[in-house]
Backbone as a ProteinNet text record, in pm:
[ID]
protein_1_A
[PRIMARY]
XXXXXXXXXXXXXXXXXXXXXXXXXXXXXXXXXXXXXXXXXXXXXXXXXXXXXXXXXXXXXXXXXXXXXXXXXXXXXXXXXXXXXXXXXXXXXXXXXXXXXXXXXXXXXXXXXXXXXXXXXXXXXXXXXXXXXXXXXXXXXXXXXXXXXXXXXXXXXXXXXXXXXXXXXXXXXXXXXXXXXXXXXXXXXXXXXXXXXXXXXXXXXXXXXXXXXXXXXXXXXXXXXXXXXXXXXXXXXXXXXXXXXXXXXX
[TERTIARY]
-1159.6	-1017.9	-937.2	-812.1	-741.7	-650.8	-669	-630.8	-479.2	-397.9	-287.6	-217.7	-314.8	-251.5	-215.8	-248.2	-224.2	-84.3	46.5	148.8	217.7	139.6	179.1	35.5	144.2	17.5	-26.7	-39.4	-114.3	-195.1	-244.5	-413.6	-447.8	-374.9	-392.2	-401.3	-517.9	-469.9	-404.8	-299	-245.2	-277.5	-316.9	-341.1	-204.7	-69.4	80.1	57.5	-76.1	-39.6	-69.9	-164.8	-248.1	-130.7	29.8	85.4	163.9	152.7	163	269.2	325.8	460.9	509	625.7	605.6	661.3	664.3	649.4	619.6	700.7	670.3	555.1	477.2	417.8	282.6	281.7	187.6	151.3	282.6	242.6	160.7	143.8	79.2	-71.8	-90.5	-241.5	-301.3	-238	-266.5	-324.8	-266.2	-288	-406.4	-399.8	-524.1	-619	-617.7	-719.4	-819.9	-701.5	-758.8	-827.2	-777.1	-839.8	-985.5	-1032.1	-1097.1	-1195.9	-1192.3	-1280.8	-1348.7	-1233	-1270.2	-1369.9	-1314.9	-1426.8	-1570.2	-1566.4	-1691.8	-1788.6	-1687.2	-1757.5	-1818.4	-1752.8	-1839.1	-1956.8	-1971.1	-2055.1	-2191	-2170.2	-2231.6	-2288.7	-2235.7	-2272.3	-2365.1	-2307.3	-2492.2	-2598.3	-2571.9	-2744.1	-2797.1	-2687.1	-2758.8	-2780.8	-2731.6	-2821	-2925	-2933.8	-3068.9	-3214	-3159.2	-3233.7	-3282.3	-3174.7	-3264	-3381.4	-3327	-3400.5	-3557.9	-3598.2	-3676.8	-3765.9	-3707.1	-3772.7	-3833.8	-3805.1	-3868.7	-3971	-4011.9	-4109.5	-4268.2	-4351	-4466.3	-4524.7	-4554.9	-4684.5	-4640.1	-4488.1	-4443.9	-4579	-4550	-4625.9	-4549.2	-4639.3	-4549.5	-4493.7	-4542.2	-4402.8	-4318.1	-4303	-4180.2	-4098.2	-4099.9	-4097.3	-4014.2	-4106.6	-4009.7	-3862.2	-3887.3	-3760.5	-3667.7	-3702.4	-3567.5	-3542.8	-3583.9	-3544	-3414.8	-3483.6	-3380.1	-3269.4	-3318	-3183.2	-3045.3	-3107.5	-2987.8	-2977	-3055.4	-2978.8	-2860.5	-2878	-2783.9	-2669.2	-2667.6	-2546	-2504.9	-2568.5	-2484.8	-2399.2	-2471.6	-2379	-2240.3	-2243	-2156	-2016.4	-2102.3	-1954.9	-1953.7	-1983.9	-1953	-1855.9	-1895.9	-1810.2	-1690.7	-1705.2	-1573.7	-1449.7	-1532.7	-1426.5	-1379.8	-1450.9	-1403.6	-1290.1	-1318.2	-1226.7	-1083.3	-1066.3	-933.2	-846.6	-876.3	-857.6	-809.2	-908.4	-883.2	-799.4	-784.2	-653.9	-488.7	-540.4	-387.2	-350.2	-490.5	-436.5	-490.3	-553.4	-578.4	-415.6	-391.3	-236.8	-255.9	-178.9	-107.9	-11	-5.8	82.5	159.6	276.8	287	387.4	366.7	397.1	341.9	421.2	433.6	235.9	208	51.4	51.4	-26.2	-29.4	-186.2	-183.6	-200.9	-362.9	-282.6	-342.4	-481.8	-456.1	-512.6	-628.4	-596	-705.1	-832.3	-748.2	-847.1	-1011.2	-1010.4	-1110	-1222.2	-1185.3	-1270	-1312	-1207.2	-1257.8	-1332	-1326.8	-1387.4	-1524.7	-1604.1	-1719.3	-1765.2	-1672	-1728.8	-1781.4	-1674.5	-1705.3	-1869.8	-1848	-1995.3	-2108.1	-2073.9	-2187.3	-2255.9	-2143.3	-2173	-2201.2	-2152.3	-2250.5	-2412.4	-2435.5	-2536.9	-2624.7	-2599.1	-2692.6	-2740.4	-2648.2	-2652.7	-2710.7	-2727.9	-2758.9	-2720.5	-2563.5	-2476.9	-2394.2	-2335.8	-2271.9	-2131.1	-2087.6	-1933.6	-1854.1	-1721.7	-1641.7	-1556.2	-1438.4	-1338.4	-1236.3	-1120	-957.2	-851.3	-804.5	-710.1	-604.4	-462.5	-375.6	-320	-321.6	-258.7	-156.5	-135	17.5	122.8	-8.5	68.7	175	244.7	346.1	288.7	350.1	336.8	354.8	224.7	285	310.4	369.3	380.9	245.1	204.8	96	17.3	-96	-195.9	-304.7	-314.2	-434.5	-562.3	-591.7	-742.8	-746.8	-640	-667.1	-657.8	-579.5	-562.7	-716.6	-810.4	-928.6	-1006.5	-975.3	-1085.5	-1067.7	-934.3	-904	-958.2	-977.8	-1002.7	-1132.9	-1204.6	-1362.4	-1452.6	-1347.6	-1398.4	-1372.3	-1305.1	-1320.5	-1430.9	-1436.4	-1544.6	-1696.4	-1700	-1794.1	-1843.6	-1749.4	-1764.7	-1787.6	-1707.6	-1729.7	-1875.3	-1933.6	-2026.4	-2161.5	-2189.3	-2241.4	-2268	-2127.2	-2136.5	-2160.3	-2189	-2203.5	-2323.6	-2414.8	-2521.5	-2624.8	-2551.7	-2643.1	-2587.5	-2534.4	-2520.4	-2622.3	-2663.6	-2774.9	-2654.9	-2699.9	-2602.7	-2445.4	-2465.9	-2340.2	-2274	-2150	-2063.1	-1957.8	-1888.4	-1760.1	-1668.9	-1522.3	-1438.7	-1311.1	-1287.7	-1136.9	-1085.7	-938.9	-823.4	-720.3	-676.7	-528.4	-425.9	-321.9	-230.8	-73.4	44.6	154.7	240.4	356	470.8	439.1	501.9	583.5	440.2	294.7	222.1	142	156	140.1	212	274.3	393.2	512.7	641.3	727.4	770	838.1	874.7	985.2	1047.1	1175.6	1128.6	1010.5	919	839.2	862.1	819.7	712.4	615.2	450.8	369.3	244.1	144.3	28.3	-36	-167.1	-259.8	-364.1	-545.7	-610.7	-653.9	-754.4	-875.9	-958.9	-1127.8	-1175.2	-1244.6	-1302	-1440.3	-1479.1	-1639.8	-1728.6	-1849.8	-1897.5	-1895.6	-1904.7	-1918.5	-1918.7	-1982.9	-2015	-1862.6	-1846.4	-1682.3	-1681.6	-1539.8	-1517.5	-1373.8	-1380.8	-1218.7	-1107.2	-1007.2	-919	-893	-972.8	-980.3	-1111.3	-1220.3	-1290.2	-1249.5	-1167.7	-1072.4	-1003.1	-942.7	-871.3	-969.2	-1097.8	-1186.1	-1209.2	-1272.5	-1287.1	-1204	-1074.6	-1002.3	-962	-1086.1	-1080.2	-1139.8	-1117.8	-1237.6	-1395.9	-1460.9	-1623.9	-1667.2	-1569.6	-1635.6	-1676.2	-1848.4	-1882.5	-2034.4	-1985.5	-2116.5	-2221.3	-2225.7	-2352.8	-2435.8	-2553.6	-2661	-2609.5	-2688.9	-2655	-2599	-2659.2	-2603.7	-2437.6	-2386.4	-2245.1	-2123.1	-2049.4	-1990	-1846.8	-1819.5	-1726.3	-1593.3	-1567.4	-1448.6	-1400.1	-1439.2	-1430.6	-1279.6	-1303.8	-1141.9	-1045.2	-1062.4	-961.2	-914.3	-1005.3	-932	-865.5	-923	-832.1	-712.9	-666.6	-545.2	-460.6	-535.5	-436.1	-388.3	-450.7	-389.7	-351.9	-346.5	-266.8	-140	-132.8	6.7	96.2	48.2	64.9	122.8	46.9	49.5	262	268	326.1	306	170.1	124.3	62.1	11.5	13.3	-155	-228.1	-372.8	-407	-453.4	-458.8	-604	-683.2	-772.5	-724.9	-852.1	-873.2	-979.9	-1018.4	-1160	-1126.9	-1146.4	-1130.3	-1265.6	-1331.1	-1420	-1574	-1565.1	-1731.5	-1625.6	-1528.6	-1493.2	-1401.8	-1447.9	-1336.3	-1275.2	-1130.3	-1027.1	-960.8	-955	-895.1	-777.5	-649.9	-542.9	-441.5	-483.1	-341.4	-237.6	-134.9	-3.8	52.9	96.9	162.3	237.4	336.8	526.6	466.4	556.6	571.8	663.4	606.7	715.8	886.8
-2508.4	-2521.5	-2553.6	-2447.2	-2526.9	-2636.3	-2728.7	-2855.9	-2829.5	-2759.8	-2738.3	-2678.5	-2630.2	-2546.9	-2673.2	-2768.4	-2871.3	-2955.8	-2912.6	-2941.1	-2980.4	-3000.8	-3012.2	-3135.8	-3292.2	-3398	-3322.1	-3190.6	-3147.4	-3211.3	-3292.8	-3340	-3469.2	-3516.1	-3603.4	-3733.8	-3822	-3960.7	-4046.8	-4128.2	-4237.3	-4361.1	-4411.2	-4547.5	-4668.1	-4584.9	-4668.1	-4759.5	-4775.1	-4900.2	-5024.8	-5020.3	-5115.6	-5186.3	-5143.1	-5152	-5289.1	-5418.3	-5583.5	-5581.2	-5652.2	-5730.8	-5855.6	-5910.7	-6016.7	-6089	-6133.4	-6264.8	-6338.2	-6473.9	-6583.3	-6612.1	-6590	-6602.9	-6541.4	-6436.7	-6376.7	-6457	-6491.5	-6635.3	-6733.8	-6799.1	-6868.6	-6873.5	-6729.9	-6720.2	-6669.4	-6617.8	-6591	-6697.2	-6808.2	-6915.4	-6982.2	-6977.5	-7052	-6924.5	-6859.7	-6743.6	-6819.1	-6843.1	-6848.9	-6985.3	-7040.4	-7190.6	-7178.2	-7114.6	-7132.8	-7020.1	-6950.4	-6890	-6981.3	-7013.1	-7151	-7234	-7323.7	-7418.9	-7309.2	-7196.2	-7139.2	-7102.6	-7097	-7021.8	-7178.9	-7282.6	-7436.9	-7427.6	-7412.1	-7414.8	-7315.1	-7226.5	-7162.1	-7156.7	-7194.7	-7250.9	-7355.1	-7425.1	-7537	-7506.5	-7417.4	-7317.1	-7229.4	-7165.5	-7116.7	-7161.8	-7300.8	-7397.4	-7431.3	-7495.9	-7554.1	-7456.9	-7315	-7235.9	-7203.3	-7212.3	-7126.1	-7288.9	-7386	-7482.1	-7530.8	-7490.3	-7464.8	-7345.2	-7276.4	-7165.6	-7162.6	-7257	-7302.7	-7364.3	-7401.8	-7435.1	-7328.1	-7359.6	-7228.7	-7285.4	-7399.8	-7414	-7387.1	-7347.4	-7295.8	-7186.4	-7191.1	-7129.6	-7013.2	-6853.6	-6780.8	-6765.2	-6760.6	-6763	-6862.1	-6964	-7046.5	-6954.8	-6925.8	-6889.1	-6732.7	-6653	-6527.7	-6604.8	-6749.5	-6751.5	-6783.9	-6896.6	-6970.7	-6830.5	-6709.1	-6634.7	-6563.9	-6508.5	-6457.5	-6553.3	-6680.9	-6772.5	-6758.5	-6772.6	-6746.6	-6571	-6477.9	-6411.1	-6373.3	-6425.1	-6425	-6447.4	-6624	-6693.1	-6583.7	-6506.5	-6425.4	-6340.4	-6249.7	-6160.7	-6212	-6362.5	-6423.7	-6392.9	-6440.8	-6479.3	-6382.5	-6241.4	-6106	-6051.6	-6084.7	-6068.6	-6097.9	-6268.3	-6354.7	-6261.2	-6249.2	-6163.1	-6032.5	-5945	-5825.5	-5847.3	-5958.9	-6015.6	-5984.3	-6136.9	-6158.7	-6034	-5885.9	-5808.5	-5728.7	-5684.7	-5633.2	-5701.5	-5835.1	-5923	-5884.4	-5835.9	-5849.1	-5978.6	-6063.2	-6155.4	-6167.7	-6060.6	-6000.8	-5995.5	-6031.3	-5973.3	-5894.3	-5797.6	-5666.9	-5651.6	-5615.3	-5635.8	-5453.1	-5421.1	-5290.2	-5277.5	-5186.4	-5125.3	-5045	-4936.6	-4812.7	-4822.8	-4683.3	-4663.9	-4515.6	-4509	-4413.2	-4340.5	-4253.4	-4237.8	-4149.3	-4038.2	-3964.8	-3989	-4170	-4206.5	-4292.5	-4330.6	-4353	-4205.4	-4139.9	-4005.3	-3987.5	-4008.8	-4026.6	-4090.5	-4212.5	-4307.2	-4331.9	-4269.6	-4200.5	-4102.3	-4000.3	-3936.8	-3932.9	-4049.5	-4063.3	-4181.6	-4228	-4330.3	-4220.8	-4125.9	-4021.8	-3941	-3935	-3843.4	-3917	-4032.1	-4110.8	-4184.8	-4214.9	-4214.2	-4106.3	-3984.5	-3848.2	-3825.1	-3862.3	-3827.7	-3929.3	-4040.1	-4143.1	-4090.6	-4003.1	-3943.5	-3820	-3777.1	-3608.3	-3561.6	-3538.7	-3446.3	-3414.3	-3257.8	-3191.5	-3221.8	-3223.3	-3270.7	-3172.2	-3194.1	-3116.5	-3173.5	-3199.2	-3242.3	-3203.1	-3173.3	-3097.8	-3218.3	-3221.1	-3284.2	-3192.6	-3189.3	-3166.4	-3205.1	-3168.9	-3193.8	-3274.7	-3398.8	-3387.1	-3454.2	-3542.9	-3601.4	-3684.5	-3735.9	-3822.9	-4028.6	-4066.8	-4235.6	-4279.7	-4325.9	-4358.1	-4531.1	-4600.2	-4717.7	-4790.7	-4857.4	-4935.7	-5013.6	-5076.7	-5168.2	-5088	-5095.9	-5012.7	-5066.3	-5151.4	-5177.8	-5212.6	-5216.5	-5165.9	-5043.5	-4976.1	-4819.9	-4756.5	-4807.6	-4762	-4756.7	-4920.3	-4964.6	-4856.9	-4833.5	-4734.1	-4624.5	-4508.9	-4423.7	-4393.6	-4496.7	-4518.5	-4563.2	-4611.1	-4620.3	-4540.6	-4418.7	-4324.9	-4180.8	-4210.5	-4138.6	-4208.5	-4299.9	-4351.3	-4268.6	-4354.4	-4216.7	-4116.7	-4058	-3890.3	-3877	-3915.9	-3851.3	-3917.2	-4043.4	-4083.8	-3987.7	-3916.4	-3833.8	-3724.4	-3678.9	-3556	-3508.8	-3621.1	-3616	-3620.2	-3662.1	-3622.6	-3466.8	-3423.5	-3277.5	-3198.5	-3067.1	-2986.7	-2911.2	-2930.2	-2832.7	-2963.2	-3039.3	-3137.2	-3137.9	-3108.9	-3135.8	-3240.5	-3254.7	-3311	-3270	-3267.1	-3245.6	-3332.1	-3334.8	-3428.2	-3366.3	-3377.1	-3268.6	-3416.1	-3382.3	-3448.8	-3365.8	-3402.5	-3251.5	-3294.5	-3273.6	-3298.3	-3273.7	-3366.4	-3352.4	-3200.7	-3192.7	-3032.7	-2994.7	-2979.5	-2913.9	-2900.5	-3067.5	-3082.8	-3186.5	-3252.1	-3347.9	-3230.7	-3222.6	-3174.3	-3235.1	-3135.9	-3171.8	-3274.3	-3300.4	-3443	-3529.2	-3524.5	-3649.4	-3725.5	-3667	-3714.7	-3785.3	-3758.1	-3798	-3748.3	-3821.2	-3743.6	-3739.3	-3652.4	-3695.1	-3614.1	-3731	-3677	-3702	-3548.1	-3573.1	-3542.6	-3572.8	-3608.6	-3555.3	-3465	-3339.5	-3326.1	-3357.1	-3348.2	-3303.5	-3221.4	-3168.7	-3306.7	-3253	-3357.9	-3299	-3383.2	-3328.5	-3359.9	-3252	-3289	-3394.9	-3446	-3570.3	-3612.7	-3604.5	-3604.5	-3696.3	-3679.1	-3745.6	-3898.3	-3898.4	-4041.8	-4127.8	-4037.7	-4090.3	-4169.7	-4043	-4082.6	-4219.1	-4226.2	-4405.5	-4486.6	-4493.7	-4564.3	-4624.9	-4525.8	-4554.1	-4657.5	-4663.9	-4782.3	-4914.5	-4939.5	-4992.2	-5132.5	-5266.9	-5336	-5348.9	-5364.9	-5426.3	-5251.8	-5188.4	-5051.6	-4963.3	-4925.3	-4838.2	-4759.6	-4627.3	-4524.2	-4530.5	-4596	-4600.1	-4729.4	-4782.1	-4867.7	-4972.7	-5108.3	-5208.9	-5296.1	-5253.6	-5254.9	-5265.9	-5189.4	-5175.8	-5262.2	-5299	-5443.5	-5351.8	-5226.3	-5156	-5193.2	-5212.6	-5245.8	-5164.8	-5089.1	-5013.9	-4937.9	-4860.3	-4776.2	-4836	-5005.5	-5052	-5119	-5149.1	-5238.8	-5139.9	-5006.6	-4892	-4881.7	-4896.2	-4922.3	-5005.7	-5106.6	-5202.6	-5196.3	-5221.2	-5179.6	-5082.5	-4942.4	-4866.5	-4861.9	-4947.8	-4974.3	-5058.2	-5214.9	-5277.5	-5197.1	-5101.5	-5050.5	-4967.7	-4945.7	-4833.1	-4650.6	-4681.9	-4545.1	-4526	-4400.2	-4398.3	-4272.8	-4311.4	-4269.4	-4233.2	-4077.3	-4014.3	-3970.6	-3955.5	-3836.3	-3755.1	-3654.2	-3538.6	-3457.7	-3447.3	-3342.2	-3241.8	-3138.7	-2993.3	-2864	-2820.6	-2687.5	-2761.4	-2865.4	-2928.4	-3010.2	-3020.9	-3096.6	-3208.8	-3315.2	-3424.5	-3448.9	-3485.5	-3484.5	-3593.9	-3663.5	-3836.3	-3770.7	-3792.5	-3777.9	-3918.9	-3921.3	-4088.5	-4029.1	-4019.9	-3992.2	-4114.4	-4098.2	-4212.5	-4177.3	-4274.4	-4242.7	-4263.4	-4182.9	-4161.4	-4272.8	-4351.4	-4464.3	-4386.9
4131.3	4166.6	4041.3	4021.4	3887.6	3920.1	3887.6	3867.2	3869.2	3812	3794.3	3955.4	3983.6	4110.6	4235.1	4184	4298.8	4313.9	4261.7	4254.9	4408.2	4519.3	4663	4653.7	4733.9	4787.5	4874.8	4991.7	5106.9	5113.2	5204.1	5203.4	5158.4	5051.9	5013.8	5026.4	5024.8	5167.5	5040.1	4975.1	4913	4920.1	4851.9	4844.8	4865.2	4931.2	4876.4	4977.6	5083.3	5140.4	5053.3	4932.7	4876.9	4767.2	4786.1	4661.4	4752.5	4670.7	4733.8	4718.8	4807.2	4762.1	4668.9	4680.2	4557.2	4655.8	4771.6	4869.7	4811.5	4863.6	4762.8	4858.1	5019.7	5118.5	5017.8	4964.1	4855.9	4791.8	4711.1	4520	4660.1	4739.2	4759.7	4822.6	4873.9	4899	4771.7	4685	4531.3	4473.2	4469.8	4375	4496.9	4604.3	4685.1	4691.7	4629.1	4633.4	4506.9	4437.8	4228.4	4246.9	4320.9	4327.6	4404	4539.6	4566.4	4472	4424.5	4328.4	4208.5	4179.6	4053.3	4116.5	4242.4	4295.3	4303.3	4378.5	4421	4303.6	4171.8	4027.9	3968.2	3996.1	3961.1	4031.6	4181.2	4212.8	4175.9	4183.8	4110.3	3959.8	3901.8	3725.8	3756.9	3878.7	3889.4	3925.8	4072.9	4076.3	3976.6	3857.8	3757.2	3675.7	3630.3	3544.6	3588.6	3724.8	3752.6	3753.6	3849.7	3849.7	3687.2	3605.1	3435	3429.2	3479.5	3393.8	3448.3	3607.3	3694	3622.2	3549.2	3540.5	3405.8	3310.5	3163.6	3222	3324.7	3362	3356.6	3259.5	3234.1	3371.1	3380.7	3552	3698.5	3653.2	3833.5	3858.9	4029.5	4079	4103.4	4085.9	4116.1	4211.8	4316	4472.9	4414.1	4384.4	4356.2	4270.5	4129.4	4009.3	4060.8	4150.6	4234	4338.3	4410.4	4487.7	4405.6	4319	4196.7	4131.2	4108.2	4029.8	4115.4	4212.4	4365.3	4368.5	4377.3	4375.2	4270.3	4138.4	4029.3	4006.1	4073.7	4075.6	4189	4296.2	4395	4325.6	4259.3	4203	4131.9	4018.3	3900.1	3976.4	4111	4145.3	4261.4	4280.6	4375.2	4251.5	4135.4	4034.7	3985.2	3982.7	3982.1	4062.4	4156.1	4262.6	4278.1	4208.9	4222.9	4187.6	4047.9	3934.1	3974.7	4065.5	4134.4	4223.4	4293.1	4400.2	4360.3	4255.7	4190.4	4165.4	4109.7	4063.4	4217.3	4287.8	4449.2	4532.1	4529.4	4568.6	4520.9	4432.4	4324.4	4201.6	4206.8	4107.6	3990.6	3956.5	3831.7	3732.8	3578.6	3489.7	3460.7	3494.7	3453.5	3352.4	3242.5	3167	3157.6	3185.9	3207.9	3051.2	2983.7	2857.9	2803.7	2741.6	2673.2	2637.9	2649	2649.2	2583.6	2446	2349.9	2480	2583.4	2610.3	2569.1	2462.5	2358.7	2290.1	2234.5	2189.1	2256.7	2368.1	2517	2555.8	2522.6	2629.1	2551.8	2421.1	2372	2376.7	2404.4	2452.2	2607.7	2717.1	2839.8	2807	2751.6	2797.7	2744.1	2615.8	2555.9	2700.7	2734.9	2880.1	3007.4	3030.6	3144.9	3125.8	2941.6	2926.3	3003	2907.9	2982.3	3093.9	3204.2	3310.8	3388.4	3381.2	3445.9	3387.7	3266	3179.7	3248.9	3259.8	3375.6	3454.9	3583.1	3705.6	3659.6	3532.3	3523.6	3621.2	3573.8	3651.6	3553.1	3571	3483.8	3467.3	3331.5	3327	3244.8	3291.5	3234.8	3170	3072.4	3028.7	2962.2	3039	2969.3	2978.6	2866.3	2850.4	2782.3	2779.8	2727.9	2578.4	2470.2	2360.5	2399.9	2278	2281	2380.2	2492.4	2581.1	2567	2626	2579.5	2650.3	2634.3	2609.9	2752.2	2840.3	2987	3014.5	3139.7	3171.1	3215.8	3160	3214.5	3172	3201	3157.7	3053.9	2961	2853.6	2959.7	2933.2	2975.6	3123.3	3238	3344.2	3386.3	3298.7	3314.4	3296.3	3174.3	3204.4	3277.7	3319.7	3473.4	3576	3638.1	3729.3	3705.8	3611.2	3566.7	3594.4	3497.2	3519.1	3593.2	3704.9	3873.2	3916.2	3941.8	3970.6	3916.3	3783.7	3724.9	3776.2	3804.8	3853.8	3949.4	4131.5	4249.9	4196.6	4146.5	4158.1	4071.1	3983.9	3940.7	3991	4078.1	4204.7	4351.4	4333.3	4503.6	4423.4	4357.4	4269.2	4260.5	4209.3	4189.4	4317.8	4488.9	4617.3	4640.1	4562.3	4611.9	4513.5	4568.4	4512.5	4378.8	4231.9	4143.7	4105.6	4144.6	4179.8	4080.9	4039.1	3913.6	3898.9	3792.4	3778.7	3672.4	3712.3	3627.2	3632.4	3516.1	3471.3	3392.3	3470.6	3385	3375.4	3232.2	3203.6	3203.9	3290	3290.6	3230.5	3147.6	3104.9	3264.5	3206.7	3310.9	3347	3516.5	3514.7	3540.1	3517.4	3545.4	3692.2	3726.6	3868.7	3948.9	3892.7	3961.1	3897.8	4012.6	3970	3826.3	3748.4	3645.2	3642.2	3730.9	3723.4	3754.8	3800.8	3812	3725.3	3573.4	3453.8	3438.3	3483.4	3502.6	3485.8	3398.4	3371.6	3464	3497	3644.3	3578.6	3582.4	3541.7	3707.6	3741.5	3844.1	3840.1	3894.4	3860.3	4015.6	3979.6	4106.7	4078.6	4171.8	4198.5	4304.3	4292.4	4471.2	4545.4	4643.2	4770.4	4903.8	4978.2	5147.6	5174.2	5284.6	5350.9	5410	5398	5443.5	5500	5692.2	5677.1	5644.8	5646.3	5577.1	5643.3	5791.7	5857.3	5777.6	5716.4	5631.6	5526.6	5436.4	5306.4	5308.2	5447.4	5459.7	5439.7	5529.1	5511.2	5370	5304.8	5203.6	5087.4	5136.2	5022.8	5126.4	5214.3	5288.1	5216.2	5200.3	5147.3	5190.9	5152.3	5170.1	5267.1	5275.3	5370.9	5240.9	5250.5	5215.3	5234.7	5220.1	5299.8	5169.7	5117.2	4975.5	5030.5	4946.9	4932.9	4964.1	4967.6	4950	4819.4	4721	4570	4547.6	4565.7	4595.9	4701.6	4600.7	4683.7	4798.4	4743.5	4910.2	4844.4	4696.4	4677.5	4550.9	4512.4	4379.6	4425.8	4542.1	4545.7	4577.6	4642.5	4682	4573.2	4465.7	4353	4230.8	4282.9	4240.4	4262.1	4373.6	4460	4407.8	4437.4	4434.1	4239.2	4179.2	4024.5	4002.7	4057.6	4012.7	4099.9	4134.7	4221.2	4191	4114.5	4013.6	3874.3	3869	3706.4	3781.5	3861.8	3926.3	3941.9	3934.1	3960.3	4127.1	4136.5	4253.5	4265.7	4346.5	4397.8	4489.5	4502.9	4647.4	4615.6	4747.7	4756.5	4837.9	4801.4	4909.4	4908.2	5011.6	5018.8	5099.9	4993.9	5080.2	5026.5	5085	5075.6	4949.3	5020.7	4936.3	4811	4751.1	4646.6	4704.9	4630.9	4616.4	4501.7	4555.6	4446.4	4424.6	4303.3	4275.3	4189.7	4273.1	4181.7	4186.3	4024.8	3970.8	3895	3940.5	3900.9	3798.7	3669.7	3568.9	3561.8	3568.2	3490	3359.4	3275.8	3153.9	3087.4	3011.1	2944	2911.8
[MASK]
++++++++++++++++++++++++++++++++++++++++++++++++++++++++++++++++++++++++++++++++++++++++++++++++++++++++++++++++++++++++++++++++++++++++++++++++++++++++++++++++++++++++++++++++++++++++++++++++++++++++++++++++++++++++++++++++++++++++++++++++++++++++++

């Protein structure tokens, strides 16, 4: 599919519910959000002290030696988690300013190689010369990006032949041109999936993968590129899925 030809959302499910308000009713489950993370991340720093220090132990027995290990690893991924949280909440800083865009795509796209190359799955990569300077967070702008390169080259790789591609496209090529925005979308095989699926999916803790996976990757997609003031749709049509993030242009 050319990437360009997609100048119509048709199909497309948006993430514009995930974009927060600034309620002062917000600033306050925000800050009791941050607080109870803090208390839960203390707690945690003590089962993974005690657990490392249980475990300098050479005469544990191994069944012990396997649960204290299970134990601090639980803790590491609680305060993994923590930190995913904050971010999927909205109380992650965003700092929004002018983004040499140009000079980003490079380093996506040596990240994109390599997360398909994990999956041995095939990749593609077009970018546009010459882009111009968009509004947003540098290093949440990547996160978004590279959670999406993630999925796609994850669902890529359960398909037989599975690919991926990422196009960077200039104003005018797929957002109308008075809409002065640049949109990179990231297309990959995939089993169909309808668009009541698609909601699902930027749903929190909902997800059709392993247990490994905490169900929050597209929603903390969401919610920062909504923050950033950009905006995130899928769509699955004829075996491909399609991640399109629309940027205003500084």
């Amino acid at each position: 599919m050319d990437p360009a030809s997609q100048d119509s959302s048709t199909g497309f499910v948006f993430a514009d519910h995930l974009q927060l308000d600034l309620s002062p009713t917000r600033d306050f489950y925000k800050v009791m959000l941050q607080g109870l993370i803090h208390k839960n991340n203390n707690m945690l720093g003590v089962i993974q002290g005690f657990s490392s220090l249980i475990l300098m132990d050479d005469q544990l027995a191994p069944g012990v030696r396997e649960n204290v290990q299970q134990m601090k690893d639980s803790a590491q991924h609680s305060a993994d988690l923590s930190k995913i949280i904050l971010s999927t909440a909205g109380c992650a800083r965003v700092q929004a300013e002018p983004i040499n865009l140009g000079a980003m795509i490079n380093y996506i796209e040596m990240k994109s190689r390599d997360i398909c190359a994990k999956r041995k799955v095939a990749v593609t990569f077009n970018s546009r010369p010459n882009l111009p300077m968009v509004i947003g967070d540098s290093g949440r702008l990547s996160e978004v990006i590279l959670e999406l390169v993630k999925n796609a080259a994850e669902a890529a790789s359960a398909v037989e032949g599975g690919e991926v591609a990422i196009d960077v496209l200039g104003p005018g090529e797929a957002s109308p041109v008075t809409d002065n925005r640049v949109d990179l979308f990231v297309r990959n095989s995939s089993e169909n999936m309808s668009p009541e699926k698609i909601k699902e999916s930027f749903l929190p803790f909902v997800s059709n993968k392993d247990a490994s996976h905490y169900g929050i990757g597209l929603t903390t997609a969401g919610v920062l590129s909504g923050q950033m003031g950009m905006r995130l749709g899928l769509r699955c049509s004829d075996g491909t899925m399609t991640a399109w993030l629309s940027m205003p242009v500084a």
